[in-house]
N, C-alpha and C positions, 0 to 999 in steps of 0.2 A: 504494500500500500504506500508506502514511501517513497518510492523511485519514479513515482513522477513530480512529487514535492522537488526532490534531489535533481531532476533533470531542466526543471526548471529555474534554479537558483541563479546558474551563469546569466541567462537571458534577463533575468532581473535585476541582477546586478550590473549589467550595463545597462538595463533603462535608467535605473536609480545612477548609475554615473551618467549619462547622456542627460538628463534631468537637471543634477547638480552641475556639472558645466555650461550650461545653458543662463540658469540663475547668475552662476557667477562671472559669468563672459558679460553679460548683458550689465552688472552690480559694475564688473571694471570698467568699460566704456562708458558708464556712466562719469567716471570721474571726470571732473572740471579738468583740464588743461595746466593749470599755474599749481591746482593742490597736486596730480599728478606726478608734477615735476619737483615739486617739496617731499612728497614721500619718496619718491626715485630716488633723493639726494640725498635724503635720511636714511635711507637703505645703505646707498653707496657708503656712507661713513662709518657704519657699521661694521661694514667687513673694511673697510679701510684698518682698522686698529684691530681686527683680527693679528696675532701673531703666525697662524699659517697664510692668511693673507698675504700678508708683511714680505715673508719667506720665499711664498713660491714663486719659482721662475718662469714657468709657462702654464696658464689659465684658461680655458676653455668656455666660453661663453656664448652669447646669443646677440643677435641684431631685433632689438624690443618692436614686437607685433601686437596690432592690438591692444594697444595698452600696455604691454609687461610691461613691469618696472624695468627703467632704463638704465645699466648699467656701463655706458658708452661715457663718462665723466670720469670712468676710472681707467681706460684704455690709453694705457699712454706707451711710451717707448724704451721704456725702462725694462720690460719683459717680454715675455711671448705669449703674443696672445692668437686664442684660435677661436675660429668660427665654423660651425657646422656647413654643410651643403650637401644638401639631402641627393641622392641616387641611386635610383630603387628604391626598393625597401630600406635601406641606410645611410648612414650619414657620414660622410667625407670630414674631416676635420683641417681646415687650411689658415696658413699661418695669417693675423690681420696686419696686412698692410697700410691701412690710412682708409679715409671712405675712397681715394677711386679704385680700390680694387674689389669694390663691392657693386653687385648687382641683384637685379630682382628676380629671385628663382621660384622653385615648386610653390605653390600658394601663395603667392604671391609677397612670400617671404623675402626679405633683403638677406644675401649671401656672398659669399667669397665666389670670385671668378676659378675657375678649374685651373686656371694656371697657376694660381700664388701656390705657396709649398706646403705637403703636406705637414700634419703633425702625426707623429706616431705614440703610440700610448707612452713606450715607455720615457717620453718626455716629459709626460702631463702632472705637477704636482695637486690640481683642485680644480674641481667640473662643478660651476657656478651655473644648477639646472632651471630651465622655466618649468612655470605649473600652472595650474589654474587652482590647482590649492593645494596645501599640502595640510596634513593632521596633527596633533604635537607629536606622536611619535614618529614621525618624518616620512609618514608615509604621503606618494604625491598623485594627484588629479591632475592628469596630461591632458591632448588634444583629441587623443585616443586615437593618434596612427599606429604608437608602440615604436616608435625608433628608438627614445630613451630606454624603455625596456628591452627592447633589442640589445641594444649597447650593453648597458650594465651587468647583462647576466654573460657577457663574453669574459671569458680569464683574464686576458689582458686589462680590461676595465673594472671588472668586480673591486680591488682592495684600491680603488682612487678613491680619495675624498671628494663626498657630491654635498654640496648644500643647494637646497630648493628656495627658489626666490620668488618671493607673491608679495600682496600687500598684504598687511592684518588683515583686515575681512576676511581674507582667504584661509588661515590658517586655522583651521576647526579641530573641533575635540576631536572626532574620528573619521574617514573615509569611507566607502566600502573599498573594499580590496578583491583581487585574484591571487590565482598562487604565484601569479609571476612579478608580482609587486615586490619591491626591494625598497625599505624603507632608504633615507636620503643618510647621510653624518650628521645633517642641523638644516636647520630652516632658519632665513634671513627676512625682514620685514624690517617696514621703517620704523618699527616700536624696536627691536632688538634683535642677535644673532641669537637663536638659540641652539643649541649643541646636545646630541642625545651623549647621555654619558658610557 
């Protein structure tokens, strides 16, 4: 008598996440423009005084869609930084060059051109992830293509440090989850870094 309770649970659990991203997509675009750019910048300070922040030398990040908090204030020249670019199913990770080596790829995402250079994992000290929300125990609400899950559960990327970057609103008591969810190291908001212990 259970097994079609059981057979139905996955298909649930993505309406209830297709549901809850919907709210929260629509909740971020809401945001005003000027307070946007004030929690962006509270964000960025945050992991600014991070000391593995501080430390690492090549950083993996994103070109802010949609609203994500912008994390483009702290890109500077001092380290290496990389940007995804989606292919197939996965995602290319290329060194940032400045904005003109950036273009507008898959969904209309802003990305690295194919030529700049790649990055290879084992260069990567800290993967700085988008969300659309993450949970306090760093579990995260993607866009629901699975690239980031893709990624993470590879050997090569599994033991990187990942912090998930949302605004507060986003970061809720709990998610629903799958088996293939990997909660994040800490979640970043413009209230504060927090770090699972």
């Amino acid at each position: 008598m259970s097994l079609p309770a059981q057979s139905s649970l996955p298909s649930d659990r993505a309406t209830e996440k297709a549901d809850l991203r919907r709210r929260l997509l629509k909740a971020r675009q809401a945001i005003p423009p000027q307070q946007w750019r004030q929690k962006s910048d509270r964000l960025c300070a945050h992991l600014q005084t991070w000391p593995t922040f501080q430390t690492a030398r090549c950083i993996l990040a994103y070109c802010s869609f949609r609203n994500e908090p912008d994390l483009s204030p702290l890109m500077d020249h001092r380290r290496y930084w990389g940007l995804p670019r989606c292919v197939g199913k996965q995602m290319v990770w290329h060194q940032w060059l400045g904005p003109q080596s950036l273009q507008t790829g898959k969904y209309g995402i802003t990305e690295p051109v194919g030529m700049a250079p790649e990055i290879h994992p084992d260069m990567v000290d800290l993967i700085l992830v988008p969300a659309v929300a993450c949970d306090v125990t760093g579990y995260r609400l993607g866009y629901g293509g699975g690239y980031y899950d893709r990624l993470l559960t590879k050997p090569q990327w599994r033991r990187k440090p990942t912090v998930g970057i949302v605004f507060e609103y986003a970061r809720l008591p709990k998610l629903p989850r799958d088996v293939w969810d990997r909660p994040m190291q800490g979640i970043c908001t413009e209230s504060g870094l927090f770090l699972r212990d």
